[in-house]
N, C-alpha and C positions, 0 to 999 in steps of 0.2 A: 208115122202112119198107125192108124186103131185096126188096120186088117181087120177091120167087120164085114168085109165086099168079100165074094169066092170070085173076083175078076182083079187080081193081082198085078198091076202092072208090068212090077219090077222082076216078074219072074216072065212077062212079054214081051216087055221092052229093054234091050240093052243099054245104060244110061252113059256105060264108062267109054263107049265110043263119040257120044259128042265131044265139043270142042273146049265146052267148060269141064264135062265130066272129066277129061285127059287133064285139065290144071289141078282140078280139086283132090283126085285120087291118084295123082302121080304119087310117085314114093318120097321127093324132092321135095315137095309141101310140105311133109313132118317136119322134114331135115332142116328148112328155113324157118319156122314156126320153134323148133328146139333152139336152134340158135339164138331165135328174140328174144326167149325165156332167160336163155344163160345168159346173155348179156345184159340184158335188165334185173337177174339175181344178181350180175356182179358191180352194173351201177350201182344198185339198191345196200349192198351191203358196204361199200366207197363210201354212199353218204352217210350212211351209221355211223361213221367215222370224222365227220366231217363236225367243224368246232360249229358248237350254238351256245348264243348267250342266252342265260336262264334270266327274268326279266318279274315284273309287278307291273300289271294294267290296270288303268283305272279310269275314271270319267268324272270328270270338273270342269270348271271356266273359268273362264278370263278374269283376272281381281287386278288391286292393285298391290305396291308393297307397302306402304302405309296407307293408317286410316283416313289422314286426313287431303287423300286421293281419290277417295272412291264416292262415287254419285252421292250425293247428300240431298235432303230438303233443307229449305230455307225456312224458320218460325220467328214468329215475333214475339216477342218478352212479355207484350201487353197487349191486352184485346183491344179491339180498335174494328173499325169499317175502310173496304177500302173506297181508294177518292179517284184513284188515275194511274191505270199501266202504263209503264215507260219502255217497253220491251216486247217482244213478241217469242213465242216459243223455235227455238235454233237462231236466236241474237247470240252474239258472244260479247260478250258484257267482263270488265277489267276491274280488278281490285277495286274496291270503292264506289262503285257507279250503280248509279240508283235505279231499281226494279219498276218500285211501286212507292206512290204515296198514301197513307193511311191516314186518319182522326182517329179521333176520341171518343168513348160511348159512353165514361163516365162523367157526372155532373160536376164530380169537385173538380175537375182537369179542364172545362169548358171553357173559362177564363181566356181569351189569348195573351193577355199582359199577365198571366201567374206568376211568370218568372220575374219579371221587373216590381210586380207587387211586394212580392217577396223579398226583394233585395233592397227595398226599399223599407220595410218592416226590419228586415234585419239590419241594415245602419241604423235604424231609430236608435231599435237596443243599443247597438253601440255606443252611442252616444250616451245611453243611459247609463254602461259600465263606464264611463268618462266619468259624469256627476260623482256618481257613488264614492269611484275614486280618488275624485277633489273632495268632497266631503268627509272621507276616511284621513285627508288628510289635514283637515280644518278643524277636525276631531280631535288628530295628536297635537298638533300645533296645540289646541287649549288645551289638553290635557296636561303637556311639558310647562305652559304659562299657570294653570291652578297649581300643578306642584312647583313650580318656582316659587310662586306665592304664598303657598301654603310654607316654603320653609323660610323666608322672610318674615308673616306673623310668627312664625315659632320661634325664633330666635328674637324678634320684640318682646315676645309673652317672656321666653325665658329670662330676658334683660329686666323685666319689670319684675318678676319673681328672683332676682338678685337682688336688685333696687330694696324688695320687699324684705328680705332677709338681713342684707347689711342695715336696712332702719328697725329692725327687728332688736338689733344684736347691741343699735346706739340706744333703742329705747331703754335694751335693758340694764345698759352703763347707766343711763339717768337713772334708772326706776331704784337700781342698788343705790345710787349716791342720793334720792329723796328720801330714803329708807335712814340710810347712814345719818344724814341732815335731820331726821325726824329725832333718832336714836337721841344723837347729840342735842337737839334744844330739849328733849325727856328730861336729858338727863342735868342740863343747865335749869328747866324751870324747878326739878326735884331740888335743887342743889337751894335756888332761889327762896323757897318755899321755906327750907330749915333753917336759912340764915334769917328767913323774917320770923321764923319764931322766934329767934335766939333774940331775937332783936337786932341784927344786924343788916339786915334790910328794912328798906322801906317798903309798903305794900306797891309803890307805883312801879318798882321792878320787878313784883313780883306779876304786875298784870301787864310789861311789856316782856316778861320773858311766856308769860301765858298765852299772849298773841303771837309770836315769836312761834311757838309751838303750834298751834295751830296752824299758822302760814305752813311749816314745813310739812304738816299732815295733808293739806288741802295739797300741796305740791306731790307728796307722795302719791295721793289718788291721780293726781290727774296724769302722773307721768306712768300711774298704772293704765289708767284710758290710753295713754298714746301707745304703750307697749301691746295691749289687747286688739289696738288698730290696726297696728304694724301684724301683727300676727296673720290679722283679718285678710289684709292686705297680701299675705305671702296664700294663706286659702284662696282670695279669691285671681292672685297668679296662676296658682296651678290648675285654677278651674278653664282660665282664658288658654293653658294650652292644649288643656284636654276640648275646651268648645271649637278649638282653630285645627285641631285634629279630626274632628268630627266633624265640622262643616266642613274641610276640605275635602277630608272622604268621603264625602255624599257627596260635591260636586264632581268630583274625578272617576268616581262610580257611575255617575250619569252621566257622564262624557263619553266614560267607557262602554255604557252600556248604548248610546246614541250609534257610536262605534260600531259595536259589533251588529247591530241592527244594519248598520249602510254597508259592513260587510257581507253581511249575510243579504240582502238587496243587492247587490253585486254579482255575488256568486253568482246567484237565483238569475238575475239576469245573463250575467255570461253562460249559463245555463242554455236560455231563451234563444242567445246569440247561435251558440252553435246547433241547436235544434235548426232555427231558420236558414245557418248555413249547409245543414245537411239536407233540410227542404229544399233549398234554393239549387244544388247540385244535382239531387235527384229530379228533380222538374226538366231543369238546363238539360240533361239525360234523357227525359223523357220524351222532350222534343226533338232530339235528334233520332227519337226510336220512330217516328213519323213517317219517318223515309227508309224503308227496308231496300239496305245498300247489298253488293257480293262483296263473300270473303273472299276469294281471292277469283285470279282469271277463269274466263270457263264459259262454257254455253249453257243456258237455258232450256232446261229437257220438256217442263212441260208446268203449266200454270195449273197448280190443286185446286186453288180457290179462284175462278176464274168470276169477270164481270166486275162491275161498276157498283160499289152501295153493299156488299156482301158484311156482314159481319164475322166474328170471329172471336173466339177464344184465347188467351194468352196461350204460348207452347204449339198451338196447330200449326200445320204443317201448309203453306202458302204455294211453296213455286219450289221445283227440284232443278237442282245446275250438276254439271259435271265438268271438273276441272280440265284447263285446253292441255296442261303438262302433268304429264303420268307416267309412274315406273310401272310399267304392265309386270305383271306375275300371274301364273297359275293355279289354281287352290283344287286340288283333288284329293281324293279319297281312296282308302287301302284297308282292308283287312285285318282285323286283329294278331292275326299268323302272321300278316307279312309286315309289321311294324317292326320286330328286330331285327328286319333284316336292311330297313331305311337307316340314313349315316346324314348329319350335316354335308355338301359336299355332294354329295349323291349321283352322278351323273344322270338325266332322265331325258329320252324323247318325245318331244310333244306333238299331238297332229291337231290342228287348229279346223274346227268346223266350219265348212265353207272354201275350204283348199283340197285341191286334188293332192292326194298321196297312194301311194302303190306301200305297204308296208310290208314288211318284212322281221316281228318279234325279234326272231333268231339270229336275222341278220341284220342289224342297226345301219351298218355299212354301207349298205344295199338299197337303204329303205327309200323312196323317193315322196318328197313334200312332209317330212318333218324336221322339225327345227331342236335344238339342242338347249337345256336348260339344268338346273343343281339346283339343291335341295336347301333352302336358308331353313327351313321351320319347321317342326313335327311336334301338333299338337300332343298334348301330355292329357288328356282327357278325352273320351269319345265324344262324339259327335250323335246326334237324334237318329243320326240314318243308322246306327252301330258300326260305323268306320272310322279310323282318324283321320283327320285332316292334316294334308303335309303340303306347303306354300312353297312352289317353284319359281325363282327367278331365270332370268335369259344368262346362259353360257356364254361368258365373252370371249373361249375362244373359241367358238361354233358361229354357225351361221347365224346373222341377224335377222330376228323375228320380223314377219311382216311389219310394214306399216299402217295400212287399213284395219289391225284385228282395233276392236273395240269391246271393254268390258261388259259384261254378261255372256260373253261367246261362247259357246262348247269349248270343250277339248278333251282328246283320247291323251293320257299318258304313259309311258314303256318308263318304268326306271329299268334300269341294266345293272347286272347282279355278276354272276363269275359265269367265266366262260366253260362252257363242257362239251363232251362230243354227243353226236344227236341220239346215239341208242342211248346215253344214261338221261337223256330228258325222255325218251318216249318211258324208259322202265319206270321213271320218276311220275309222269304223268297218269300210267297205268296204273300203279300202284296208290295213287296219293297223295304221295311225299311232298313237303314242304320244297321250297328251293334251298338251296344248300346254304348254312348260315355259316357269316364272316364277318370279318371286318376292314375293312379298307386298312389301308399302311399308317394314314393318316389318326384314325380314330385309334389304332393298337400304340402307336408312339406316345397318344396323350394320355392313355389309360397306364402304361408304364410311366410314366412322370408324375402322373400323379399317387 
């Protein structure tokens, strides 16, 4: 009351004679009202005592545990148009089985017989590297027949240039003994000559020992002709082995050199071959990229490129699937502070967006609609949001996670840290302080071993 009135009730009215006034201003009222006091100071200070687990919250969703689990798009390798859906968006489509059919937008790919063209070019070659290599061998065959040949005239030519030599060696046994013969009728016409001074010859012996003489000198010349022949003869030997040397090796040189030309047309060809055969693979390839198949089982989330006739870019992104079998995990995020205090192991509460839960931090035990999971992964680099990211799998021996959650979903997560009484978290929280830093049993045994 502002007692601004001089018409005071309370000093005209008696109040503590009503019936409420007698409850309110009994003596008795305190005396119950004290009591609720004391018993709720002594509740209140019970629970100060009471264990709470100190804990890390966070918020993340649903992932998988491997990459090759989580929603993907589907792209094609090569630009193309497409022709005809085979699917509709939430079909669930199997390993292998075909989305869509695409074409071709390039001109050199328009061909539909490319592939048989090609393989058809490429046996040609084949065939080509066949010849090449019949005729590298039609090559050596004559080249083994000229040097056969070649050493056959060699050894003729040398036999003739013996021939030449050994009549070399008779001419000059004659030519000595026409000389000796010559010597000797000299010296019988001399002889002849003095006795017909003397008078003891007649002049007719003196002019058949003068013919005589001359016979043996005409002999001597000519047996000198045949020794200069014979000579000739061993010159023009050595020349026929030196000419069968040198024809031969111009012919075995062009042989050889015919040779390595159908060699070298070979290569070049088998060259050609396996160009065409790496053509012919890549095409054969090619046409199977027409049909944009799944990798592996899954539904079909939604068509990118949707309609009939659309083109497209090699690498774009067509039609997104998500596979039917998936290891669910959670992927959330924590605090730089609270990183050393995450462990592989980790035990962690999760509460799934779209589930009713009653939670209870401090009391995990208590907690109603959370599900229990551990800690596989804690990234080692922050994250864009400035947190780390730490990847939870399902506790197998906790309660099993829903089976409707689907990736992308919310989730609150509790990791659970050590247990304390509730006044040292309220003085912790008041104050600050970090949650108290340890280490599980597990993670101290491995740091002592190692």
């Amino acid at each position: 009351m502002l007692n601004i009135s001089h018409n005071q009730l309370h000093k005209s009215v008696d109040i503590t004679d009503s019936k409420s006034g007698k409850h309110v201003f009994h003596g008795r009222y305190y005396k119950y009202f004290n009591r609720f006091l004391g018993a709720f100071a002594i509740i209140g200070i019970i629970i100060l005592f009471l264990p709470w687990t100190q804990n890390i919250t966070g918020r993340g969703q649903v992932t998988t545990l491997t990459p090759d689990q989580r929603p993907q798009t589907i792209q094609s390798p090569i630009p193309g148009r497409i022709e005809n859906w085979l699917v509709r968006e939430g079909d669930f489509v199997a390993k292998g089985d075909t989305i869509m059919k695409i074409s071709e937008i390039k001109s050199e790919y328009f061909d539909p017989n490319l592939v048989e063209r090609t393989a058809q070019q490429r046996d040609a070659k084949s065939q080509s590297v066949g010849s090449y290599e019949e005729k590298v061998k039609a090559l050596n065959r004559q080249i083994d027949a000229l040097a056969n040949e070649r050493g056959l005239k060699l050894e003729q030519a040398k036999n003739k240039l013996l021939q030449a030599k050994l009549k070399v060696q008779s001419d000059s046994i004659d030519f000595e003994a026409a000389k000796t013969n010559k010597q000797i009728a000299q010296r019988q016409f001399d002889r002849t000559v003095t006795l017909q001074e003397e008078g003891f010859k007649a002049t007719r012996d003196v002019e058949d020992k003068r013919l005589k003489l001359q016979e043996t000198e005409a002999k001597l010349i000519s047996q000198e002709n045949k020794l200069l022949a014979s000579k000739n003869e061993v010159l023009n030997a050595q020349f026929e082995i030196s000419r069968v040397n040198a024809e031969y090796s111009d012919k075995i040189s062009k042989a050889q050199s015919d040779k390595f030309t159908a060699q070298s047309s070979q290569f070049d060809t088998e060259a050609q071959v396996s160009k065409l055969d790496n053509e012919y693979s890549n095409y054969k390839m090619r046409n199977d990229l027409l049909f944009i198949t799944a990798p592996y089982d899954g539904y079909i989330n939604k068509a990118i490129r949707g309609g009939v006739g659309q083109t497209f870019k090699e690498g774009e992104a067509l039609v997104g699937i998500m596979p039917a079998q998936v290891d669910l995990a959670v992927e959330t995020f924590v605090d730089p502070i609270d990183l050393p205090l995450l462990n592989l192991g980790e035990k962690v509460r999760v509460q799934f967006d779209g589930w009713p839960a009653i939670v209870f931090s401090g009391w995990p035990n208590v907690s109603y609609g959370t599900y229990g999971a551990k800690v596989v992964a804690v990234e080692n680099f922050i994250s864009p949001n400035g947190k780390f990211r730490v990847l939870l799998a399902p506790d197998e021996e906790a309660e099993k996670w829903p089976d409707a959650i689907r990736a992308g979903s919310g989730a609150y997560t509790m990791a659970l840290l050590e247990d304390v009484r509730i006044w040292f978290e309220l003085w912790r929280q008041l104050n600050g302080f970090p949650p108290n830093y340890y280490q599980p049993e597990g993670a101290t045994a491995k740091k002592k071993q190692g």
